[in-house]
TORKOL-4160 file (C-alpha; in steps of 0.2 Angstrom, whole numbers, padded with zeros to 4 digits, m for minus):
288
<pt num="1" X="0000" Y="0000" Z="0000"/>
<pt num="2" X="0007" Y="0016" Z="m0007"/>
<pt num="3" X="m0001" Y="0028" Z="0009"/>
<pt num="4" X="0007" Y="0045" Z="0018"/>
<pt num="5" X="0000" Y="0038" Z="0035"/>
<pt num="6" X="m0004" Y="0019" Z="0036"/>
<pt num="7" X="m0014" Y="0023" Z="0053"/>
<pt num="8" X="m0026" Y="0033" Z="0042"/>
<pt num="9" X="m0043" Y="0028" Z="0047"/>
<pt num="10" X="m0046" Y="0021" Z="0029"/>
<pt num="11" X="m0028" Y="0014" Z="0027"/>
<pt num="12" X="m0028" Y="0005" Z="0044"/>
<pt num="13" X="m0046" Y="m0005" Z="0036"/>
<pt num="14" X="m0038" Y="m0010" Z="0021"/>
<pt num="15" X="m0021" Y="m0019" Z="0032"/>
<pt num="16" X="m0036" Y="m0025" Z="0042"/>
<pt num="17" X="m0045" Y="m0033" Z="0027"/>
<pt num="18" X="m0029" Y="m0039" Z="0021"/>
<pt num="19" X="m0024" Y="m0047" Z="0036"/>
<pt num="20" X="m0041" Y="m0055" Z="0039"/>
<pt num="21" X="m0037" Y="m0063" Z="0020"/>
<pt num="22" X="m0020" Y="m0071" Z="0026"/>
<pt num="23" X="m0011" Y="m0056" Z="0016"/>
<pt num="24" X="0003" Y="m0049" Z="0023"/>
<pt num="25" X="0002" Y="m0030" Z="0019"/>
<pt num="26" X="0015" Y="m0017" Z="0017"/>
<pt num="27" X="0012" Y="0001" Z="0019"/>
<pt num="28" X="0027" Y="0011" Z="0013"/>
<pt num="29" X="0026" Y="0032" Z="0006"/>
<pt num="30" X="0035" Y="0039" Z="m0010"/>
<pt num="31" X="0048" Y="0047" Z="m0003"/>
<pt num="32" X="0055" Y="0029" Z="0004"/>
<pt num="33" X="0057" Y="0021" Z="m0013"/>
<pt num="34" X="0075" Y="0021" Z="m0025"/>
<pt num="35" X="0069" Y="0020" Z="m0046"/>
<pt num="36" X="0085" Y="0012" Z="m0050"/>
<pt num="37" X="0090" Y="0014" Z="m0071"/>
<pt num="38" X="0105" Y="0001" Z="m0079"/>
<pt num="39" X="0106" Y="m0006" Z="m0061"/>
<pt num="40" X="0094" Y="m0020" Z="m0055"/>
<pt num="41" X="0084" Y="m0022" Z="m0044"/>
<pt num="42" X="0073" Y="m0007" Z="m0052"/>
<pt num="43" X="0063" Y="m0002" Z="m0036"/>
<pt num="44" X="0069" Y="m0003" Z="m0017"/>
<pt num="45" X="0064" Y="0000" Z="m0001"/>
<pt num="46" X="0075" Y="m0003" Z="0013"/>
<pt num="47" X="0087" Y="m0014" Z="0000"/>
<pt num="48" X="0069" Y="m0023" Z="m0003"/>
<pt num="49" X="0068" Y="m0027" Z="m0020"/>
<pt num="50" X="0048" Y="m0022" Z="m0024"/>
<pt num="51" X="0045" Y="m0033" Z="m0039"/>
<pt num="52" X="0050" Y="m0048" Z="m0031"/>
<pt num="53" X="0042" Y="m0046" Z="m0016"/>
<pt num="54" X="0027" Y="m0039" Z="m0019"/>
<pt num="55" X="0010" Y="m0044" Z="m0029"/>
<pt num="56" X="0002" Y="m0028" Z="m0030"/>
<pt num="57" X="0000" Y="m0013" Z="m0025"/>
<pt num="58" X="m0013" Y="0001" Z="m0021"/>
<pt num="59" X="m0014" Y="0017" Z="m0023"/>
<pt num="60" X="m0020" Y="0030" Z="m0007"/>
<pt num="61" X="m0021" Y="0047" Z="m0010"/>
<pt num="62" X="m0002" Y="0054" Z="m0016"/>
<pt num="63" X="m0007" Y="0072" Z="m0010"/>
<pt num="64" X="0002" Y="0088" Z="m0012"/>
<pt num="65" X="0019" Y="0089" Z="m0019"/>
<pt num="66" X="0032" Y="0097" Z="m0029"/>
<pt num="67" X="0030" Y="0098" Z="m0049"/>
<pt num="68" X="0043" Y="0086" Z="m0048"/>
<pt num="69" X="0038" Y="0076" Z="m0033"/>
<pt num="70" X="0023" Y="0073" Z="m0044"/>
<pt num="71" X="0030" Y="0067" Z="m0060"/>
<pt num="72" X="0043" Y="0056" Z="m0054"/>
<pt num="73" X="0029" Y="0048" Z="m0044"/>
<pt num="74" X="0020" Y="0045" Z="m0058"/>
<pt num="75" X="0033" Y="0041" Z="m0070"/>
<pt num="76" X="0038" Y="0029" Z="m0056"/>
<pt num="77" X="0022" Y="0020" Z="m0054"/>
<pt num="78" X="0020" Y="0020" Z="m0074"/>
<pt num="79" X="0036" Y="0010" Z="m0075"/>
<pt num="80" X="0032" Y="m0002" Z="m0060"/>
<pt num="81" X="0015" Y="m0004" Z="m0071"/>
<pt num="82" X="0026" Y="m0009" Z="m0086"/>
<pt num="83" X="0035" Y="m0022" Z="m0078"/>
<pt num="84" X="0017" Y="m0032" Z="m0076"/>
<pt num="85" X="0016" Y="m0027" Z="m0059"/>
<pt num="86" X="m0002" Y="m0026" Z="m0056"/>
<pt num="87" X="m0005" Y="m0005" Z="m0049"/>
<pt num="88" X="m0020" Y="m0002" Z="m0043"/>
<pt num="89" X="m0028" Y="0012" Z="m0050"/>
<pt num="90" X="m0017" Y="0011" Z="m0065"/>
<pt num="91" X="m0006" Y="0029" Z="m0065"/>
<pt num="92" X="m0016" Y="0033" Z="m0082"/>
<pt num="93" X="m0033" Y="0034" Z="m0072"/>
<pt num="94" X="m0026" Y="0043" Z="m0057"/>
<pt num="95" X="m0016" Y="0057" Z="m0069"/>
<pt num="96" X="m0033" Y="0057" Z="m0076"/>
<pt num="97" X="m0044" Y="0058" Z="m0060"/>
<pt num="98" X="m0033" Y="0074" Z="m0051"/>
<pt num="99" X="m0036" Y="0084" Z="m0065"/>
<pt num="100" X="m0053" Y="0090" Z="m0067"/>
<pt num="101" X="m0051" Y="0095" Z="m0085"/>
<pt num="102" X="m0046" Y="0081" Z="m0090"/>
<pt num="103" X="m0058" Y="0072" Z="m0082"/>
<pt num="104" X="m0074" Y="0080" Z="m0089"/>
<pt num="105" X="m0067" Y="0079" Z="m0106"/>
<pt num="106" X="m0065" Y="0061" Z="m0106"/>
<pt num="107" X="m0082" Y="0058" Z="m0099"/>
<pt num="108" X="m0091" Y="0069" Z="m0111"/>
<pt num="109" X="m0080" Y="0061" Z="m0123"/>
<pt num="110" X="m0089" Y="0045" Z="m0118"/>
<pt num="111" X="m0107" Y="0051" Z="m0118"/>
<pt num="112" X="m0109" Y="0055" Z="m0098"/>
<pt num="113" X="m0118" Y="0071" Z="m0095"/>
<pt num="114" X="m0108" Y="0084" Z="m0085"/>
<pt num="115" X="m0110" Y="0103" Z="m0081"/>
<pt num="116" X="m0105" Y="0116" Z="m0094"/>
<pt num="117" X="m0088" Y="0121" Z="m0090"/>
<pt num="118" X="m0074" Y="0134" Z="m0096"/>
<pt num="119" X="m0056" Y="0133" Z="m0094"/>
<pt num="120" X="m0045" Y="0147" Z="m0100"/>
<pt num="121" X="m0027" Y="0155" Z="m0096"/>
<pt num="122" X="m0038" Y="0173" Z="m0103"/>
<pt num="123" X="m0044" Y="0182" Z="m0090"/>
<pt num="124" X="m0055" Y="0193" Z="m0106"/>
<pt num="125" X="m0062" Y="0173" Z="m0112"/>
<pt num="126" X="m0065" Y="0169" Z="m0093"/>
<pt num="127" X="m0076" Y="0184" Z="m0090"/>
<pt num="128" X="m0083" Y="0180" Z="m0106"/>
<pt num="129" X="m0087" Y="0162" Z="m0101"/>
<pt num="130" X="m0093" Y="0168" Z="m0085"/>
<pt num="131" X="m0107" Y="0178" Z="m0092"/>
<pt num="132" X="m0111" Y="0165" Z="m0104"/>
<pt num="133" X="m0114" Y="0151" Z="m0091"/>
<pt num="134" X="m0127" Y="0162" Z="m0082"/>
<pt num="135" X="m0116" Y="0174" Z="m0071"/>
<pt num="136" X="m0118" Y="0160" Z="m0057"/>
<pt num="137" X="m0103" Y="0151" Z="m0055"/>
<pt num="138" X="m0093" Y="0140" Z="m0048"/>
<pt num="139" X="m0073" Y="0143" Z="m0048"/>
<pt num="140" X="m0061" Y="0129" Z="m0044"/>
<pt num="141" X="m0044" Y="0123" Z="m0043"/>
<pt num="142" X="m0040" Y="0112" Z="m0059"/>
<pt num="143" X="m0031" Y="0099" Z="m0049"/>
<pt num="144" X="m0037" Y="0099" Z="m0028"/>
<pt num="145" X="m0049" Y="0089" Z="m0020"/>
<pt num="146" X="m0062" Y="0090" Z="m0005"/>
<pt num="147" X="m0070" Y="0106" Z="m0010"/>
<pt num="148" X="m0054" Y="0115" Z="m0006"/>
<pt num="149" X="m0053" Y="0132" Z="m0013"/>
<pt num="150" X="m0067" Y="0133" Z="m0023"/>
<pt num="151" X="m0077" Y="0147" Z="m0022"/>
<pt num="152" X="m0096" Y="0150" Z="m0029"/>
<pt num="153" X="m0098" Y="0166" Z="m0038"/>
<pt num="154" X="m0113" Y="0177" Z="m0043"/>
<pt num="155" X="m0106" Y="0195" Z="m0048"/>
<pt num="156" X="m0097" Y="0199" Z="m0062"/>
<pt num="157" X="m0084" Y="0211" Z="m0054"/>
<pt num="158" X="m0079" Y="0200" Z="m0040"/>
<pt num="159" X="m0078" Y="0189" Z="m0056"/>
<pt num="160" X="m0065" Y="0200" Z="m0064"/>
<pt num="161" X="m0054" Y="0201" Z="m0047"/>
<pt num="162" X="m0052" Y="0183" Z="m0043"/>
<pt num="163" X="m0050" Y="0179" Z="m0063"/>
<pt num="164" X="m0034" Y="0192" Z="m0061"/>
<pt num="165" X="m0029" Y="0186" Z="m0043"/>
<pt num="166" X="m0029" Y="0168" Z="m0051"/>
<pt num="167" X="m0019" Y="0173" Z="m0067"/>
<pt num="168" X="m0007" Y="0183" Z="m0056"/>
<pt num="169" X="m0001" Y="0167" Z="m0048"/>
<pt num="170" X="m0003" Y="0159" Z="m0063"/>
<pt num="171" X="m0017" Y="0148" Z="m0062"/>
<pt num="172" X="m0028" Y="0140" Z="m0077"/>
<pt num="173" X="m0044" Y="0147" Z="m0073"/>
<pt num="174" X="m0058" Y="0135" Z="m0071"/>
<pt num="175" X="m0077" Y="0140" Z="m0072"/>
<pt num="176" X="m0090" Y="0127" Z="m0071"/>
<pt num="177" X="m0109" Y="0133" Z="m0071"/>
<pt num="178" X="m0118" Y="0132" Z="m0054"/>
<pt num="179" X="m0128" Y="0117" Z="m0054"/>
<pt num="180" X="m0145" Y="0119" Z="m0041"/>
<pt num="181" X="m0144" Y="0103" Z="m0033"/>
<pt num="182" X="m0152" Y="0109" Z="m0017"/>
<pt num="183" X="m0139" Y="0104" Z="m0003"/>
<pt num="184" X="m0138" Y="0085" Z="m0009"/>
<pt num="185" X="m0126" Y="0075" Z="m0020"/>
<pt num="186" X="m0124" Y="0056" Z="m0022"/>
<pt num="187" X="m0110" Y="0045" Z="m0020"/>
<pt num="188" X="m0106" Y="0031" Z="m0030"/>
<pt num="189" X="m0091" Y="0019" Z="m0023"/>
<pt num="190" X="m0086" Y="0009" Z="m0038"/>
<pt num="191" X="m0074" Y="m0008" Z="m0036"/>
<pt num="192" X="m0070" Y="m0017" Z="m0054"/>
<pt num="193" X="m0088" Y="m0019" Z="m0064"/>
<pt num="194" X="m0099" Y="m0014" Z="m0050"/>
<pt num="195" X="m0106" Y="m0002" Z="m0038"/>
<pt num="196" X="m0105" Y="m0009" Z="m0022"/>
<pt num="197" X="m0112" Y="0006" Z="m0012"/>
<pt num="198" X="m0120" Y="0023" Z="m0014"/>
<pt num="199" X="m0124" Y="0038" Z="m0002"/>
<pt num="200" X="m0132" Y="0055" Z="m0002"/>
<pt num="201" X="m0119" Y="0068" Z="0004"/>
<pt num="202" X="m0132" Y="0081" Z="0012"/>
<pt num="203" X="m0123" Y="0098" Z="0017"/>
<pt num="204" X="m0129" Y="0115" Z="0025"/>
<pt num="205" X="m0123" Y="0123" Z="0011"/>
<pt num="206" X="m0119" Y="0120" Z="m0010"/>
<pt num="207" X="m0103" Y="0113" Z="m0004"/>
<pt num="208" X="m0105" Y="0095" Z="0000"/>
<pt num="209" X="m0089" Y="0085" Z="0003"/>
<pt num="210" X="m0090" Y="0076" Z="0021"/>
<pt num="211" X="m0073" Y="0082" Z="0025"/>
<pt num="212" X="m0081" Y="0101" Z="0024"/>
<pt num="213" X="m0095" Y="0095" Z="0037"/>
<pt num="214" X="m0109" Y="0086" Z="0024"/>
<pt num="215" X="m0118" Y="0073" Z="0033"/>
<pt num="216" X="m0117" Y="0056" Z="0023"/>
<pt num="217" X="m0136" Y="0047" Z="0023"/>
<pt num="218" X="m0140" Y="0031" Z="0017"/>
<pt num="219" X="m0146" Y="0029" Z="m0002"/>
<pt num="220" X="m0155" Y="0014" Z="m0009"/>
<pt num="221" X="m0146" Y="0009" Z="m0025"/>
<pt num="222" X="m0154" Y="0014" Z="m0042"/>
<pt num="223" X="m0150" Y="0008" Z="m0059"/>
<pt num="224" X="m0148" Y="0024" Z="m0066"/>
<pt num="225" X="m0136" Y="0029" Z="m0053"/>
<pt num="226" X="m0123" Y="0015" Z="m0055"/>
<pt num="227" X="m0123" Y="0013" Z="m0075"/>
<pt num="228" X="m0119" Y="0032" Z="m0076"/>
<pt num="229" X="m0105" Y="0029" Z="m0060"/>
<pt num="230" X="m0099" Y="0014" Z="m0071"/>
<pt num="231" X="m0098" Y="0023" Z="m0086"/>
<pt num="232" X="m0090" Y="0037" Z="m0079"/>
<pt num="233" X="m0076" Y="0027" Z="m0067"/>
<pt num="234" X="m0074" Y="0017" Z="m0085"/>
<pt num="235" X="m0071" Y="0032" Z="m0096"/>
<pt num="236" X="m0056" Y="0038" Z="m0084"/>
<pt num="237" X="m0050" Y="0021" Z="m0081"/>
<pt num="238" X="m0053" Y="0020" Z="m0065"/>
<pt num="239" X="m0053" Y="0000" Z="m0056"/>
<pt num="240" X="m0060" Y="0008" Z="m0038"/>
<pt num="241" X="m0067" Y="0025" Z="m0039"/>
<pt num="242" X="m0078" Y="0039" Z="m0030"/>
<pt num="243" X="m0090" Y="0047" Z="m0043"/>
<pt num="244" X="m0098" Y="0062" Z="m0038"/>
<pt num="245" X="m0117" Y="0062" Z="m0046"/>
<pt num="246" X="m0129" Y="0078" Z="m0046"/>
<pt num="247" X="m0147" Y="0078" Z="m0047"/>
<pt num="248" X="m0152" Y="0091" Z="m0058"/>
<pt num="249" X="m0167" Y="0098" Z="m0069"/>
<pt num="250" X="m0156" Y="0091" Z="m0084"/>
<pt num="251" X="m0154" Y="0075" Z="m0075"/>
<pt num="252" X="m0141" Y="0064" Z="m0066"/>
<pt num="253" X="m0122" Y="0074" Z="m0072"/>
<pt num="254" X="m0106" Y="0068" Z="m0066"/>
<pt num="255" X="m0096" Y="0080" Z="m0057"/>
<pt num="256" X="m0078" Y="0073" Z="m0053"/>
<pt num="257" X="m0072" Y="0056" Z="m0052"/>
<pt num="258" X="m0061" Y="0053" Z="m0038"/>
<pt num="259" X="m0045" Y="0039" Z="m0043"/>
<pt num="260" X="m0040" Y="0037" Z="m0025"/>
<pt num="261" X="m0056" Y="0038" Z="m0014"/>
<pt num="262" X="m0060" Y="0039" Z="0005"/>
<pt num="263" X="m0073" Y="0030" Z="0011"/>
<pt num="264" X="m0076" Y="0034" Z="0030"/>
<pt num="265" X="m0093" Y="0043" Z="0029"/>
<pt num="266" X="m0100" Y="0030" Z="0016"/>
<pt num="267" X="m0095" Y="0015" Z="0028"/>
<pt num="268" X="m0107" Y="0023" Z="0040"/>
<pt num="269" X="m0120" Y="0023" Z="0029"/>
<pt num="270" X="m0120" Y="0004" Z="0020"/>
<pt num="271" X="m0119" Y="m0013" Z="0027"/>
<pt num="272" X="m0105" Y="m0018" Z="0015"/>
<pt num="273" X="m0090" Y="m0019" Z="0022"/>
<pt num="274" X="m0078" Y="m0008" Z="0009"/>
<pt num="275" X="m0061" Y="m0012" Z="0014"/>
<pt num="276" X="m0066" Y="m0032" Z="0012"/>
<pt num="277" X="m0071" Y="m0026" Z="m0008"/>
<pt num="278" X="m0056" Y="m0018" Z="m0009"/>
<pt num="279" X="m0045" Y="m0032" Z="m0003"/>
<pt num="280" X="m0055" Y="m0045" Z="m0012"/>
<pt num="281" X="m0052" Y="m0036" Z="m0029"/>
<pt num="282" X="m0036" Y="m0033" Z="m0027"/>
<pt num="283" X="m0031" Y="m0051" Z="m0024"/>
<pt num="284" X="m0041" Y="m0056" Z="m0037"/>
<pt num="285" X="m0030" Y="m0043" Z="m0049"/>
<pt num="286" X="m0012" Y="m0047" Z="m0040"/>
<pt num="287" X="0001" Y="m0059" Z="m0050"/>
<pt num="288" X="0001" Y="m0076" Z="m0042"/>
């Protein structure tokens, strides 16, 4: 398990779950691993050799880093995929999943409905895109997760200023249409080919991520909801996903998918045990 904090509520179930499988996990960060090149053995820890000790691997959340913290973590978990080492998700779906452009691409690329969204480096385009998507928006980091610096905003000049702030720190500004959704969104927990459990995120507020204080409430499952959280964790190439689902007067849209998810506030809501999915897939995926 690739985790900054093994003790991590979530991290600590999945050892459990292993364990409980006659697995013997082991829980090790980025920055204790050596990518050898010309010189075998190609990955170490501790003079461990990796690919011949280990059978798989997951992938917790990598978290903040460096610009090149980030891509030598990635172009290390690419090769240690090239080698047939099963990495789960595969570094194409988590590149995919961290960036929110990229994401909504590929899913409207694959025919899942998502909100109307601009992305520009212009602060003229973005106050144009602004006013075009109903002068109600919502402004967001292209790559961060649990609601963390996005900002709703309904007036043009208070627009303008943050589109310059943004563009002074040189940041791709990213303007996605406010979606009424009431203070609710669903979601879908995905492992392999199904959706083994769903929830409603239900906030005081439009912001409804349970780390910013949503409540998570049971859900019963729908077909609707899962085909569309199957098609969207498909189109990003994502094994176990979080896909974040809004109910809307246009229908069901995909918001984000979520490559390396938590799953804390949806245990509380669902009988399934998660971290025995997890663990179940996984060995099932692992070289033998």
């Amino acid at each position: 398990m690739l985790t900054r904090n093994e003790n991590a509520w979530c991290s600590s179930r999945l050892k459990e779950a292993f364990l409980k499988k006659n697995v013997n996990p082991v829980c090790f960060s980025f920055s204790e691993l050596v990518a050898n090149v010309a010189e075998k053995p190609y990955f170490t820890r501790r003079n461990i050799d990796l690919l011949g000790e280990l059978s798989a691997i997951v992938v917790r959340p990598i978290g903040r880093g460096s610009l090149d913290e980030i891509i030598f973590q990635m172009d290390l978990l690419h090769r240690i995929s090239r080698t047939g080492l099963t990495v789960i998700n595969h570094p194409k779906a988590i590149e995919r999943g961290v960036d929110k452009y990229y994401t909504l691409a590929l899913l409207e690329e694959a025919g899942v409905s998502v909100p109307r969204t601009a992305v520009t480096e212009s602060v003229v385009e973005a106050i144009g895109s602004f006013k075009r998507l109903g002068g109600d928006c919502v402004v967001k980091p292209v790559f961060g997760s649990r609601g963390i610096g996005a900002a709703r905003i309904s007036d043009a000049d208070v627009a303008e200023r943050a589109f310059r702030t943004l563009r002074f720190y040189r940041h791709v500004i990213y303007i996605q249409e406010f979606i009424p959704h009431g203070t609710r969104d669903i979601r879908a927990f995905v492992v392999g080919d199904r959706v083994i459990a769903t929830m409603f995120r239900t906030s005081s507020s439009w912001k409804t991520n349970v780390s910013r204080g949503a409540r998570p409430m049971h859900m019963e499952a729908t077909e609707d909801v899962d085909n569309l959280a199957l098609r969207a964790a498909g189109a990003v190439g994502c094994e176990i996903a979080g896909v974040d689902i809004m109910e809307s007067d246009r229908g069901l849209l995909v918001n984000e998918v979520n490559s390396q998810p938590g799953w804390r506030g949806l245990q509380s809501t669902s009988k399934i045990d998660i971290a025995d999915e997890i663990a179940t897939y996984v060995i099932g995926k692992a070289k033998r």
